[in-house]
C-alpha positions in Angstrom: -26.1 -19.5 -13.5 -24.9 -16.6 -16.0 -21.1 -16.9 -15.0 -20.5 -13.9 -17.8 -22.5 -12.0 -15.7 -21.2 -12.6 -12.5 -17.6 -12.0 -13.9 -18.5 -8.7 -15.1 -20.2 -7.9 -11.7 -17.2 -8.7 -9.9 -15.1 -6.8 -12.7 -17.3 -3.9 -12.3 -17.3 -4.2 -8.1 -13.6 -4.6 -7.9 -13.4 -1.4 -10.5 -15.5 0.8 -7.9 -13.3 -0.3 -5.4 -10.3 0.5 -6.8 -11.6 3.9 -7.7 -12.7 4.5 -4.6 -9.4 3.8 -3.1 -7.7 6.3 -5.9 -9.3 8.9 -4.9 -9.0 8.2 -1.4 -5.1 8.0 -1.9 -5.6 11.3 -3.8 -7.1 13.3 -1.5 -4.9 12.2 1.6 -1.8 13.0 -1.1 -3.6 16.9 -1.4 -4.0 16.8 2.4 -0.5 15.0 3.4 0.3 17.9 6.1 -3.2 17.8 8.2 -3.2 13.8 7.6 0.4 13.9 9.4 -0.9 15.2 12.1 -3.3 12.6 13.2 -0.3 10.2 13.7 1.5 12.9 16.0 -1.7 13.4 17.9 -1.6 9.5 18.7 1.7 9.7 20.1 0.5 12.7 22.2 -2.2 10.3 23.2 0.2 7.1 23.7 3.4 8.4 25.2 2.0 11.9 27.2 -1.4 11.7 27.9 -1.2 8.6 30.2 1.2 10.2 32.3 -0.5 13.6 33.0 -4.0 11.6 33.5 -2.5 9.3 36.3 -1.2 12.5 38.3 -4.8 14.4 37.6 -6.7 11.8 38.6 -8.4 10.7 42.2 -11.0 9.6 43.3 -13.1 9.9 47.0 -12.3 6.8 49.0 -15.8 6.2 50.9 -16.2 8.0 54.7 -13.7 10.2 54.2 -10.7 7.5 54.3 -8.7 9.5 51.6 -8.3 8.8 47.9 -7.4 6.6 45.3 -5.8 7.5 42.1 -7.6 6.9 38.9 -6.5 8.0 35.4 -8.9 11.8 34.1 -10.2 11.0 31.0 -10.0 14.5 30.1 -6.8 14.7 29.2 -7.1 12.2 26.6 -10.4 14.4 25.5 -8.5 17.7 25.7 -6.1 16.1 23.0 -8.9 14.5 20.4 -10.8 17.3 20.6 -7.5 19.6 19.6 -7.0 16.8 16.5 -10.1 16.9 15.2 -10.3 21.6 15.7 -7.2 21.2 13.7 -8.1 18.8 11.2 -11.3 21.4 9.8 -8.9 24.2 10.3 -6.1 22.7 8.4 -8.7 21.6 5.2 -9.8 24.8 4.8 -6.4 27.0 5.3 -3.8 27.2 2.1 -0.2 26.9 2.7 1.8 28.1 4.8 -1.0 27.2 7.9 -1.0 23.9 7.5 2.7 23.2 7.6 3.1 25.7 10.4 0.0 23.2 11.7 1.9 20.4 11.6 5.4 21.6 13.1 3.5 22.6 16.0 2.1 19.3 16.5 5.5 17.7 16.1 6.9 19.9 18.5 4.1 19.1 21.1 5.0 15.6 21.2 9.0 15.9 20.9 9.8 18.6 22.7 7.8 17.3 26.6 9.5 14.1 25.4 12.9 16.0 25.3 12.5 18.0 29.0 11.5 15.2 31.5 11.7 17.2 33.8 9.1 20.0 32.7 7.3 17.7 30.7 3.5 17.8 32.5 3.8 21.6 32.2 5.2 22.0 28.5 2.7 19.8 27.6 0.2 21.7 29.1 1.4 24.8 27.8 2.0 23.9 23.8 -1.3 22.1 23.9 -2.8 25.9 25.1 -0.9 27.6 22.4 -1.7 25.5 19.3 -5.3 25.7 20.6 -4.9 29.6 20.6 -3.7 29.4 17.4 -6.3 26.8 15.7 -8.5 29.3 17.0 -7.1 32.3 15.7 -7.1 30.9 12.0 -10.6 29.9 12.4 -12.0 33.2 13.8 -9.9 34.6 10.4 -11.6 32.4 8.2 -14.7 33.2 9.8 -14.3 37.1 9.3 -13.1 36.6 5.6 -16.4 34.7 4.9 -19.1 36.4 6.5 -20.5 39.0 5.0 -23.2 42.2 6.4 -26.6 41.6 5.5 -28.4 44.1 3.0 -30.5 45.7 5.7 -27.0 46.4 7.5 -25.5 47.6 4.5 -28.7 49.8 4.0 -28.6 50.7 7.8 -25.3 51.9 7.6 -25.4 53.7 4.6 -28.4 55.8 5.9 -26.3 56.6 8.7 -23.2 57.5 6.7 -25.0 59.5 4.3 -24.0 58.0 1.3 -25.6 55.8 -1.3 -22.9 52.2 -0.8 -21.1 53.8 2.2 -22.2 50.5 3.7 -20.6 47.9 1.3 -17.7 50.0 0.7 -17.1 50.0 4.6 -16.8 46.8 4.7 -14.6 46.2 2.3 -12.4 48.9 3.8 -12.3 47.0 7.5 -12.0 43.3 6.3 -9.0 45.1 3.9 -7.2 46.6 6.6 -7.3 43.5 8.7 -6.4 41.3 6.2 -2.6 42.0 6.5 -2.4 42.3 10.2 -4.1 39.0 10.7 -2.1 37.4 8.0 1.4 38.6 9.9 -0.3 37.1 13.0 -0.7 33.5 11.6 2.2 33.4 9.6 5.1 34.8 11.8 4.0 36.3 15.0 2.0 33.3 16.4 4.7 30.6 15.2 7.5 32.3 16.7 5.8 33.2 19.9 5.0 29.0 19.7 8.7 28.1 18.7 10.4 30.6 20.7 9.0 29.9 23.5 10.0 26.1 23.1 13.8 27.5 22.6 13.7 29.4 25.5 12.5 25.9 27.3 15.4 24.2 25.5 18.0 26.6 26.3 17.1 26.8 29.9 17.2 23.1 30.0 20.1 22.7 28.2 21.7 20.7 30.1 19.5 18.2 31.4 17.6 17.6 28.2 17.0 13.9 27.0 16.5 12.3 23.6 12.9 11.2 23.1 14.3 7.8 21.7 16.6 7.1 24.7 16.0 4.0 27.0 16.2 4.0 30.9 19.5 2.4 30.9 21.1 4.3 28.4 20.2 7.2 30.6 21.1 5.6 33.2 24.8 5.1 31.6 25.1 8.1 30.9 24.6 9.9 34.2 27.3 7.2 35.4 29.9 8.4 32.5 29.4 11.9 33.3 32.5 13.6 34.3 34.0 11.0 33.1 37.4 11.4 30.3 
C-alpha cells in the first residue's frame, strides 16, 4: 500500500472539507439576519405553536358521542411555511428588510410570550402581519424584475403614437412606484407591525409577564402585590 498516497488523499479530503465549511461559515456570516430567524421561528414552534394546536384541534368521537381533542398540525405548518417565505424574501432583499425581517420575528415570539392573556390572538395576528409583509416585499421584487415583452412594448407604442412610447412608459410607472413602495416596506408596514404591538403592550400594561418567568415566581408575585 502507497501510504504517501493515502496521506495526501486524506490531506486533500480534509482540505475540501475545511473549505467547504469556510465558505459555509461565510455565507451564513453575509446572511446572519435571515439565519437568525430560523432560531426564532423554532421557539415560535416550541413554546406557541403547541398551545394554539391543542385548543384548534378535535376530533369526531364515533356515533355522535362528542369529541376528543387532538393537536392541528396546521399550526405548526402555518409557522414553517412563514420561515421558509421569509428566508427567499430575506436572501434576496438588501438592508434595511432584513433587519426589519428579523425584529418582526423576535417580536412574534416575545411579545405572545409577554401577554398571556392575549397570547392565542397576538400570535395569530403578528403571524398575519409578517406574512402581509413577506408578501409585500416579494410582489416588489417581483414588479422591479419583470419586464414587458417586445410585442407589448410594440403594442403599446402603436397605441401611443410614438416610436419607444412603450419602453419609456414603463420606465415612467416602475419609477413612480419605486418610492411609494420603498416608504411602504421601510416605515409604514413596520410601524403599523410595531405599533400595533405597543398598543397591545400599553393596554396590557398592567398584567404583562416576562417571557423568562416561572409559575412560582408568578405566582409570588401576585401574592406580594399590594404589598409595602
Amino acid at each position: 500500500m502507497d501510504w504517501q498516497r493515502v496521506g495526501m488523499g486524506i490531506v486533500d479530503g480534509l482540505t475540501l472539507m475545511g473549505n467547504g465549511f469556510m465558505a459555509l461559515l461565510y455565507w451564513f456570516w453575509d446572511q446572519a439576519l435571515v439565519a437568525l430567524t430560523w432560531p426564532l421561528a423554532v421557539g415560535v414552534l416550541a413554546l406557541l405553536d403547541g398551545e394554539i394546536a391543542r385548543q384548534a384541534g378535535h376530533r369526531a368521537r364515533r356515533h355522535g358521542r362528542g369529541k376528543v381533542q387532538q393537536e392541528s398540525g396546521s399550526v405548526y405548518l402555518g409557522t414553517v411555511g412563514l420561515a421558509a417565505a421569509w428566508t427567499v424574501v430575506g436572501l434576496i432583499s438588501p438592508s434595511p428588510i432584513p433587519l426589519i425581517g428579523l425584529a418582526m420575528w423576535a417580536t412574534l415570539l416575545l411579545t405572545p410570550l409577554a401577554i398571556p392573556m392575549e397570547r392565542a390572538q397576538m400570535l395569530s395576528r403578528l403571524k398575519w402581519m409578517l406574512a402581509v409583509y413577506t408578501a409585500a416585499v416579494a410582489g416588489f421584487f417581483l414588479l422591479m424584475r419583470s419586464e414587458l415583452s417586445p410585442q407589448a412594448l410594440a403594442a403599446w407604442s402603436r397605441n401611443l403614437g410614438q416610436p419607444g412610447a412603450g419602453a419609456a412608459l414603463e420606465a415612467a410607472v416602475v419609477g413612480s412606484i419605486t418610492p411609494y413602495a420603498a416608504t411602504v416596506l421601510w416605515v409604514i408596514g413596520p410601524l403599523m407591525y410595531f405599533g400595533y404591538v405597543a398598543q397591545r403592550f400599553a393596554v396590557h400594561s398592567k398584567t404583562r409577564v416576562s417571557p423568562w418567568m416561572t409559575v412560582e415566581a408568578r405566582i409570588r408575585q401576585l401574592r406580594g402585590r399590594g404589598e409595602g
